[in-house]
C-alpha positions, 0 to 999 in steps of 0.5 A: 471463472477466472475473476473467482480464481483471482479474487481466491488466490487475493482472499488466500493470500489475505488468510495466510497473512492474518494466520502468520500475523497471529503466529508470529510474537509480535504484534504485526497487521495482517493486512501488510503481512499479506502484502509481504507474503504476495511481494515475495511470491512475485518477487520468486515468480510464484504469482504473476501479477498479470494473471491478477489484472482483472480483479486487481483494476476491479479493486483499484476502481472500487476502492473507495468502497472499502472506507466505507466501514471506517466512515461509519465507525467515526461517525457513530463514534463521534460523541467520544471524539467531538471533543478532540475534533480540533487536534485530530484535524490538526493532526492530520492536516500536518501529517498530510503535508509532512508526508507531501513534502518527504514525498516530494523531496525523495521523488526529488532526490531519487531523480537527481541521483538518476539523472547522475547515474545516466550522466555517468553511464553516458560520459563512460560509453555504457548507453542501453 
């Protein structure tokens, strides 16, 4: 029964995001409205992400699960793509290694700015 409540309380979320999505007047994904709504509710301590464990690792271990739909549509679509086939793998090799390469400098700088900040709060006296 607690699985059911979990997988709910997701569902809801997932609801009132679409529905604010639609009501607002921009065009907006409720798929991240959704994680908005639920980043705010852990962020105000109205959820607790621990009561969501269950259903959350059953999701995260499945996950492949869910491109499943997007594969079939590219793959029934593909007489309208066969002749961009080559741009779209470009484009994707090169926005997979441009995002590779801003992730890894950001953890990179992120860091060293930490490692600053400890330094700092070590020179001063402040150790946690």
């Amino acid at each position: 029964m607690r699985i059911l409540k979990q997988i709910g309380f997701i569902f809801g979320i997932c609801l009132v995001g679409q529905i604010i999505a639609e009501l607002i007047p921009v065009p907006f994904p409720g798929s991240v409205m959704s994680m908005v709504l639920l980043f705010i509710l852990f962020m105000l301590n109205w959820a607790n992400p621990e009561k969501l464990k269950n259903v959350n690792d059953f999701l995260l271990e499945n996950m492949s699960f869910f491109f499943v739909p997007s594969a079939v549509s590219i793959i029934t679509k593909y007489d309208l793509i066969k002749n961009s086939i080559v741009q779209i793998l470009i484009i994707c090799v090169v926005s997979f290694v441009v995002t590779f390469a801003v992730t890894a400098y950001t953890v990179t700088f992120v860091m060293k700015i930490q490692e600053r900040f400890r330094r700092k709060r070590i020179g001063s006296g402040d150790e946690c």
